[in-house]
N, C-alpha and C positions, 0 to 999 in steps of 0.2 A: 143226687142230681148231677149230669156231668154236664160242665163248665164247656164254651167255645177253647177258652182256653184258660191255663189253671198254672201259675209260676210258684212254684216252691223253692223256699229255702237259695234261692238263687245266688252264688258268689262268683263273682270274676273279678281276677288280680290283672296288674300287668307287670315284669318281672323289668324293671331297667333295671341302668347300673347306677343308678343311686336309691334305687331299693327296690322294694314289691309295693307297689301302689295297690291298696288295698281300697276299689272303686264301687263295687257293689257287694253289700255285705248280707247275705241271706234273706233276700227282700222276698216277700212273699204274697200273690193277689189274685181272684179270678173276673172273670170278666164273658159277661153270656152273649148270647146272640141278642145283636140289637142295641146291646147295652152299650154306654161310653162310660171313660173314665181320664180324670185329667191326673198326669202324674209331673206333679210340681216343685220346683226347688232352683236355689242356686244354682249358677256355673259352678262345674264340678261337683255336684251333688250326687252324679251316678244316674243320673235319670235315662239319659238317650242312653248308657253302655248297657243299661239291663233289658232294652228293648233290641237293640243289636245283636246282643248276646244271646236271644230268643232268634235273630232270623240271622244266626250262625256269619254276620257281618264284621265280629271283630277282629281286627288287624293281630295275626298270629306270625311269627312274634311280632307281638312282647305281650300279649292279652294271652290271657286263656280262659274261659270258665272248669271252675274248680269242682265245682259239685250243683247240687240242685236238678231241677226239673222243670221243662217248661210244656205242658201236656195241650195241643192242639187238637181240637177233636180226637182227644185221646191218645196222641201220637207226640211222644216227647222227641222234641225240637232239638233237643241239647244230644251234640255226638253222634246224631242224624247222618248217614251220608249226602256226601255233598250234594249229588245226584238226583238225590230224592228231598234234598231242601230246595234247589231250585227249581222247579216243578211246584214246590208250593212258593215259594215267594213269586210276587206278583199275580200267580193265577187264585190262590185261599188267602194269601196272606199280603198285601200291599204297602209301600210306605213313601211318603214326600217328605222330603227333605228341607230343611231350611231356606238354602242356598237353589234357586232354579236354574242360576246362570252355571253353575258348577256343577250341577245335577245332569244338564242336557248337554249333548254332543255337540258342540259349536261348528261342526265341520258339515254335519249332518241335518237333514232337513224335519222338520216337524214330524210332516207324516211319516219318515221312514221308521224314525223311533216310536211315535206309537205304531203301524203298523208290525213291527218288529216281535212284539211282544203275543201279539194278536194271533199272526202266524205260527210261533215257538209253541203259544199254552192253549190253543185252541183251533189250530190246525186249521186256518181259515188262507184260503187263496189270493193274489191280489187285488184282485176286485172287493170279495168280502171283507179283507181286511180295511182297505180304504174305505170302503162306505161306513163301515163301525168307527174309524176312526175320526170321520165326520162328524159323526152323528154325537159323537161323544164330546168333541170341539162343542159342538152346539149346546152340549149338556152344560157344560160350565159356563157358558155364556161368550164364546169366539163368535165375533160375527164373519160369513163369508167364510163357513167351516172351510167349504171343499177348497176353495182358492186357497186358504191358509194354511193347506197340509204341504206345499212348495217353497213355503217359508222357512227361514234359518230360523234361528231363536234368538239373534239379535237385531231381528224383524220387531221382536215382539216386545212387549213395556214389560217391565217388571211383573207386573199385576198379572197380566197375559201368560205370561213365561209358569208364574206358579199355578197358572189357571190348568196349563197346557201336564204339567208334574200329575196334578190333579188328575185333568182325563187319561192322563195317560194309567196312573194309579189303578182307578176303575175299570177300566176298559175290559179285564176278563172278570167282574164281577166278583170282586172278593168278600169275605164274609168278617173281614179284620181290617181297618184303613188304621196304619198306625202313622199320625202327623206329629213329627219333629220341629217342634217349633218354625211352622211353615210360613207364621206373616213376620219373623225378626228383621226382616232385609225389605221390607216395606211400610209407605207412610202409613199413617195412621186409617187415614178413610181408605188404604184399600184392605187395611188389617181389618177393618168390618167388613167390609165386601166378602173377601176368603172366608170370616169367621161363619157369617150369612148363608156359604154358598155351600158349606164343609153341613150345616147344620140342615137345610134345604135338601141336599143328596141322602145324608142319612136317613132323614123321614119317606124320601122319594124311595130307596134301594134299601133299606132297613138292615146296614152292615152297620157289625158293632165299629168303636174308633175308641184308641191312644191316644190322646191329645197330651203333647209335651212340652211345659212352656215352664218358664220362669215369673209368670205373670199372674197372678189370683185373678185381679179383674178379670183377666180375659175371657175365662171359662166361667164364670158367673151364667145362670142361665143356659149354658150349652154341654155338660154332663152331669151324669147322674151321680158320680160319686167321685171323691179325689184322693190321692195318696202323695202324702207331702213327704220330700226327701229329705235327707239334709248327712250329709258323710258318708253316703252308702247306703243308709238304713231308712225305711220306713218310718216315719218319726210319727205318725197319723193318719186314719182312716177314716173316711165318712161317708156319707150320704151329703150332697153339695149344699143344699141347704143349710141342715144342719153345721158344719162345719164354718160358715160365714156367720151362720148367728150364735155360734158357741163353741169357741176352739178351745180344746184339751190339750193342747200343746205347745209350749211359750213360742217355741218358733215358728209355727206358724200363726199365733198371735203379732209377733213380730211381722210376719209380711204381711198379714190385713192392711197391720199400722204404716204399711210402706205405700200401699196405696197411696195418690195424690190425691186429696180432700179442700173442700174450699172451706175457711173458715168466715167468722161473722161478716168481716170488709170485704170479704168475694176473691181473696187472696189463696192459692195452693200452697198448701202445707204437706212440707214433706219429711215422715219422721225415717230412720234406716235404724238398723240393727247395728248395737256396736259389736266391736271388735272382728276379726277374720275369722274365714272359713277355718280349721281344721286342716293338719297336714297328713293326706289319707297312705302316709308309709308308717304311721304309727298304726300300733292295735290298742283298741280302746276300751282300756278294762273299768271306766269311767262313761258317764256321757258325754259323745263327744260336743254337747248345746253348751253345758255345761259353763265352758270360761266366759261364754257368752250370755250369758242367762239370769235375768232378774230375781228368777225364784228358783235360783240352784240353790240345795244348803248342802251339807257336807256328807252327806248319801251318796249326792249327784256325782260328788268329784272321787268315790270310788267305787263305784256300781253302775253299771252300764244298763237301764232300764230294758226290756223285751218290751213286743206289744202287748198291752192288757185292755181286757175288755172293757169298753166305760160305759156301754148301753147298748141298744140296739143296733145293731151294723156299724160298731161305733170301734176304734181302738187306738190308743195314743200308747206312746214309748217315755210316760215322763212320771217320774216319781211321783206328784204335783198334782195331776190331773184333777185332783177330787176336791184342789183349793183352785185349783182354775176353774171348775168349775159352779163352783161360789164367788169366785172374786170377779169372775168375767163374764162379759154381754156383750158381744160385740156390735149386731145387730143390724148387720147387711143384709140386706135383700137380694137374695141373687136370683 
């Protein structure tokens, strides 16, 4: 079966002068048409560099990808000429960024920069550009598309701004939307609105999506399957479901537990993970959960787990797995 797109073995370092930041450590995932998948973890987990490092985005120097493959409709991404990588991003391959106000040209008016794109990957005139670029405002929900393509971006409300990343994202129909933790820099009710509007387009245009967050909640309900990170490495695999009602892997048993939950008084309890991330210039001939880990025992601390199978579409990197999965229930509903 070939894959929309298919990451093997993926590593990329970044070389400073106080050492080699060892950031994605041979992460490996595929992902089909249609399909979504949330790939989840701490800051600094490596999550956004392995997606960047798929659409040839990381800052060289001091990044480089080492080795791996990252096969798009067949066509490995990785060492791509430039030329022919940008031709695919934005027109097969799209991505929103976190930040909208940093994203968008502040100098430059709405409609120039979507139309921009319009004309570059699909060869369209100013006219046809503007109208698509309209019509796409309207898609996300801009009211008074066409007046609002004369508008700067500090016209527009936060909410607006990531709406506008969005259409702009879609606008030459790609078949990959990879979103970078696209609601962090907004309140809460419009991080539903996005989450809503992100899930709405997909069923509407039927393009696969990356969704990258640090937030379990959040993807609850909006993909199919997760890949939890944590130093670089894959630490877990699932089907979304499964993975909230039975995690095989202490660390992401640990972020379940970080969710905020109300207890009997109607009070939010908030549990966290002790101890710190992991410092990614070391190489980890150990696991790196390990110093942090309730059910590390002395394997953990010098054997660095691969992923192994634990069931169906199933696979976790944890010695343990097979007493996690006796000892635990989590029992979200997502």
């Amino acid at each position: 079966m070939t894959h929309l797109l298919e990451v093997r073995e993926l590593v990329t370092k970044f070389y400073t002068e106080q050492g080699v930041v060892n950031a994605v450590n041979g992460i490996s995932y595929t992902l089909d048409e249609g399909e979504s998948i949330a790939i989840v973890g701490e800051s600094g987990s490596g999550k956004s560099v392995g997606v960047l490092s798929i659409m040839g985005l990381i800052p060289s120097p001091p990044g480089r990808v080492d080795s791996g493959e990252a096969l798009f409709n067949g066509r490995d991404m990785i060492g791509m000429d430039p030329e022919e990588l940008r031709h695919i991003r934005g027109r097969e391959m799209a991505m929103v960024f976190q930040d909208p106000m940093t994203s968008l040209n502040p100098v430059l008016t709405v409609g120039f920069q979507l139309t921009e794109s319009l004309k570059l990957h699909l060869g369209m005139d100013d006219n046809q550009a503007k109208k698509r670029a309209a019509e796409m405002l309207d898609l996300v929900g801009i009211p008074n598309p066409e007046g609002r393509l004369s508008d700067y971006p500090h016209q527009f409300s936060g909410g607006q701004r990531q709406r506008v990343m969005i259409a702009m994202a879609l606008s030459c129909n790609p078949s990959l939307l990879i979103a970078d933790e696209p609601t962090t820099a907004l309140d809460v009710t419009i991080q539903a609105q996005i989450v809503e509007l992100v899930k709405q387009l997909q069923e509407k245009l039927g393009m696969a999506i990356i969704w990258i967050t640090h937030d379990l909640a959040l993807v609850a309900g909006m993909v199919d399957k997760v890949a939890v990170m944590y130093a670089g490495y894959i630490v877990e695999q699932a089907p979304v479901h499964d993975l909230y009602k039975k995690p095989l892997h202490p660390y992401t048993l640990g972020l379940l537990h970080s969710m905020p939950k109300l207890d009997a008084t109607g009070q939010e309890r908030l549990a966290s993970i002790e101890g710190l991330p992991p410092d990614l210039r070391q190489n980890f001939q150990h696991c790196p959960f390990s110093p942090r880990c309730p059910y590390a025992i002395d394997k953990c601390k010098q054997e660095n787990p691969a992923l192994m199978s634990t069931g169906p579409n199933r696979l976790s990197a944890c010695w343990r797995w097979e007493d996690l999965r006796e000892e635990t229930g989590f029992g979200v509903n997502a």
